[in-house]
C-alpha positions in Angstrom: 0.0 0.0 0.0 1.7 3.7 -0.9 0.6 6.6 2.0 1.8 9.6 0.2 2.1 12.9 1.6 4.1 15.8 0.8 6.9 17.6 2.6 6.4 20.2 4.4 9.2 20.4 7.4 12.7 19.2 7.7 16.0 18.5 9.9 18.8 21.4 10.3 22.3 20.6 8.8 23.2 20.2 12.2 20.3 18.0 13.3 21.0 16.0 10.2 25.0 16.3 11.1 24.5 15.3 14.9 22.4 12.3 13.8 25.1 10.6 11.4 27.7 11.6 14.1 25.9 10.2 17.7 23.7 7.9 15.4 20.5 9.8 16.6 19.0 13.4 17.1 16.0 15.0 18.8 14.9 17.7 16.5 13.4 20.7 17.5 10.5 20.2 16.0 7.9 18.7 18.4 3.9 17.1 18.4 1.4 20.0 18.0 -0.8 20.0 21.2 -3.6 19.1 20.0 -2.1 15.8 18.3 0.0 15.1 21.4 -3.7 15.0 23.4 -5.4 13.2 20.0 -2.6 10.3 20.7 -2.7 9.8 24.3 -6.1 9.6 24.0 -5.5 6.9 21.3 -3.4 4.9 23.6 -6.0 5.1 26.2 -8.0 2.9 24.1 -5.7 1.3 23.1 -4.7 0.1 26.4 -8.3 -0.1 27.3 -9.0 -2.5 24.6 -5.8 -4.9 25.3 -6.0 -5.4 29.2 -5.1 -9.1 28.4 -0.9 -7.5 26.5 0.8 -6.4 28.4 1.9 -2.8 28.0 5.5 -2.9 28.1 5.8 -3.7 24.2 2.5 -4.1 22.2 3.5 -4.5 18.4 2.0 -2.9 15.3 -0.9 -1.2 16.9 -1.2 0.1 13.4 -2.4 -3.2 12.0 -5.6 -4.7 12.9 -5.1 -8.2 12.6 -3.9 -8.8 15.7 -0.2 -10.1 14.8 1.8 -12.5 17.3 0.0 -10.8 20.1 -3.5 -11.1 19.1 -3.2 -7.2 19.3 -6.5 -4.9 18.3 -5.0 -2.5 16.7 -6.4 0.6 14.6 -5.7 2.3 11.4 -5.6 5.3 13.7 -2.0 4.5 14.4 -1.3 3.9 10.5 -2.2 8.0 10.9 0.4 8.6 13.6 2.7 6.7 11.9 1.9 8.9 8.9 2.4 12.6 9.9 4.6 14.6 7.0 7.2 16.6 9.5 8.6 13.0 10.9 8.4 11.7 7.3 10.4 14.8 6.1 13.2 14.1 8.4 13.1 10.6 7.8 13.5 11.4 4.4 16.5 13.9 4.7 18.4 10.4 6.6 17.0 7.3 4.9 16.6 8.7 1.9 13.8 10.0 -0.9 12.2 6.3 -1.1 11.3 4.3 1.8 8.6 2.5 3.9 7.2 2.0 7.4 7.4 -1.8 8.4 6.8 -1.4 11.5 5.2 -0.1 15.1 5.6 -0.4 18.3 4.0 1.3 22.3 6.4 0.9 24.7 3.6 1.9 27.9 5.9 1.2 30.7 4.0 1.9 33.2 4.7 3.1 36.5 6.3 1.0 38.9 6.4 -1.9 37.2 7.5 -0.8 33.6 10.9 -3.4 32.4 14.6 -3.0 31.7 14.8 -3.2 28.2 18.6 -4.8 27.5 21.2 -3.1 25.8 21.1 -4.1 21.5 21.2 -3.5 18.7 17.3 -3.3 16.9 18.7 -5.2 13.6 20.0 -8.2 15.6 16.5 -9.9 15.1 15.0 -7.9 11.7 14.7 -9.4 8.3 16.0 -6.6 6.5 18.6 -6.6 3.6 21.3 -4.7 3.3 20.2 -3.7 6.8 18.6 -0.2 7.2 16.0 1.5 9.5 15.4 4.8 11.0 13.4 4.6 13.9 11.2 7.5 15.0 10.7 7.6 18.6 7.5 9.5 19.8 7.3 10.7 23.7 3.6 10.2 24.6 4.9 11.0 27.7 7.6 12.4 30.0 10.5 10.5 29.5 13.2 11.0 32.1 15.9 8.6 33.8 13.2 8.3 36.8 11.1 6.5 34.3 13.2 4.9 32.3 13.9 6.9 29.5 15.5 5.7 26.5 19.4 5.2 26.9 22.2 5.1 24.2 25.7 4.8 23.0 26.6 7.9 20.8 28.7 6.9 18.1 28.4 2.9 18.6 26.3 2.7 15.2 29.6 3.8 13.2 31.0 0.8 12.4 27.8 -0.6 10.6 28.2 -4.0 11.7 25.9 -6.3 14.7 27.7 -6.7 17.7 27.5 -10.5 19.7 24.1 -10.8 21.8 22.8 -14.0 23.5 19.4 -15.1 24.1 18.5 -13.8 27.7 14.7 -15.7 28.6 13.5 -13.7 31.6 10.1 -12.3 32.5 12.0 -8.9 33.6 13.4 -7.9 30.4 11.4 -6.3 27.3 13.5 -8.3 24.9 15.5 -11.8 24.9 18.0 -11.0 23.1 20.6 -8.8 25.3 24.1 -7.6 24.1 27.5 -9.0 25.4 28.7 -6.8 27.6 32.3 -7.0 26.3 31.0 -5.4 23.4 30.3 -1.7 24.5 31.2 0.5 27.3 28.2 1.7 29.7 29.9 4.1 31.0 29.4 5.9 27.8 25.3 5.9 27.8 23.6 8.9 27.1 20.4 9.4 28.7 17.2 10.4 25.9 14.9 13.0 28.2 12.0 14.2 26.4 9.2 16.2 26.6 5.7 14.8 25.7 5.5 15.3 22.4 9.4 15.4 21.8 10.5 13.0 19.2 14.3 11.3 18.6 15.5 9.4 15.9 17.9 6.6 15.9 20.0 4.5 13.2 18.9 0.7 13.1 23.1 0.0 14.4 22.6 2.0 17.0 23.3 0.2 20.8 20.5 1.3 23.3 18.2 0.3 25.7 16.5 1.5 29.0 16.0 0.6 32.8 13.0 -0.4 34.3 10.2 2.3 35.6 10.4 2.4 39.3 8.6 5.7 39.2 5.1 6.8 40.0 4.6 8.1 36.2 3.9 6.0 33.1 6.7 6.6 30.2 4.8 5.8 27.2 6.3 5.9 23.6 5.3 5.6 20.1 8.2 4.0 18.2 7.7 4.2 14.1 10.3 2.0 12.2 11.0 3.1 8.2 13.6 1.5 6.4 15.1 3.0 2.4 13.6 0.5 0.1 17.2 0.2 -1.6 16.7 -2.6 0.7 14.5 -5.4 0.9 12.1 -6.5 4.0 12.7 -10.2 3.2 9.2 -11.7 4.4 10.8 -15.6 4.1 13.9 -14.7 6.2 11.3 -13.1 8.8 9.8 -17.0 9.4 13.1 -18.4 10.6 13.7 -15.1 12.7 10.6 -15.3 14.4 11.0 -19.7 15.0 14.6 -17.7 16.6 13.1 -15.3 19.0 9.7 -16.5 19.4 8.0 -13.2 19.6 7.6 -11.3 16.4 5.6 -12.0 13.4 7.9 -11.3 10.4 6.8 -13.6 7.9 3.2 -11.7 7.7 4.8 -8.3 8.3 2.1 -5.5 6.0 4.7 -2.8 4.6 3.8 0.7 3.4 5.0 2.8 0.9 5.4 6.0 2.4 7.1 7.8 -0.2 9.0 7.8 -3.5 8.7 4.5 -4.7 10.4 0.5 -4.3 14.1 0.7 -5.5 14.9 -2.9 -5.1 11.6 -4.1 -6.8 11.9 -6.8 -4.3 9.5 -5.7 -1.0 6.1 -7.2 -1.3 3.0 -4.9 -0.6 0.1 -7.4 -0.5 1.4 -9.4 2.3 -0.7 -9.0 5.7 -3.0 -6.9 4.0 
């Protein structure tokens, strides 16, 4: 499917600079209000109508079949996922041609909200040559208090997936967990936002977050768009997902969400 829109807003040279330098940026360019309140009311329903997931991660919101999770998701989110200042800047770092692939809420709520391990996103993503750009929305305040996004400037500069090992553990986000030999903590940056506030982040980029043991909710709307120079490999995704046992890859509904598909090779009718 091809959601078109036209540009209308854009990164600075420096915004554009600091994100190929750190491997992300927060722009200065931030939610209008009144679509700030229009999504967090979004997620309230969202959240109302999914007491059964649980809120830490609940994938592709934006498709309504359900997914892995049995998820109820809304086209509402295919909006959010949609609006023309985040695809402009997406634009100016993945290039004139690409397409959203995928969504995630991260709700973390308050008290009981997980650590997320440090990794690398395309440890576990069927994409080829690897390439995303990841648009982080702040739903809410996200500070260190709450768990707030954490990363390692520069660690996306050698464009290659560090060692990880499967970590099972009803504690953790994720089950795949980078070995520690490969990165230095002590370099972590924390990602404080604003509701509303939005960061980017490179696909090699090594982050992750601590749990919520905070009386506020940090809830985030994470958009993933990836150049279509490369190609979502849908078959690859099967084996991934018989790997880490909680994504559904194979069935994965891309959109076109501008240009057009370089490679020829990304399939648009699938989970459609």
């Amino acid at each position: 499917m091809n959601v078109q829109s036209l540009a209308s807003h854009g990164l600075s040279d420096d915004e554009v600079a600091h994100y190929h330098e750190h491997g992300y940026v927060i722009p200065r360019w931030r939610l209008p209000a009144d679509r700030l309140e229009r999504m967090r009311a979004d997620l309230d329903t969202l959240l109302a109508s999914n007491a059964a997931v649980g809120s830490d991660s609940m994938f592709c919101p934006h498709i309504t079949g359900g997914g892995t999770q049995g998820l109820k998701g809304s086209n509402i989110w295919l909006e959010h996922a949609s609006i023309p200042e985040i695809l402009d800047s997406v634009g100016q770092l993945a290039g004139s041609d690409f397409l959203l692939w995928g969504t995630t809420v991260f709700g973390k709520p308050a008290g009981t909200g997980k650590r997320v391990p440090w990794h690398q996103d395309g440890e576990y993503w069927p994409i080829r040559p690897l390439a995303t750009c990841s648009a982080w929305i702040a739903l809410d305040d996200a500070t260190p208090e709450n768990g707030c996004l954490r990363v390692i400037p520069g660690s996306h500069k050698q464009r290659r997936l560090r060692a990880h090992t499967r970590k099972d553990s009803p504690d953790l986000v994720l089950n795949q967990e980078l070995n520690a030999e490969e990165f230095n903590e002590a370099d972590a940056v924390d990602i404080v936002l604003e509701a509303g506030q939005i960061s980017l982040h490179d696909v090699y980029l090594v982050h992750g977050s601590e749990p919520n043991r905070s009386d506020k909710r940090r809830a985030g709307y994470v958009c993933r768009y990836m150049p279509t120079t490369s190609h979502f490999d849908h078959a690859y995704g099967a084996e991934l997902q018989k790997r880490s046992g909680q994504v559904d890859f194979a069935n994965r509904a891309l959109w076109l969400m501008r240009g057009r598909d370089v490679c020829g090779l990304n399939d648009f009718q699938i989970g459609h």
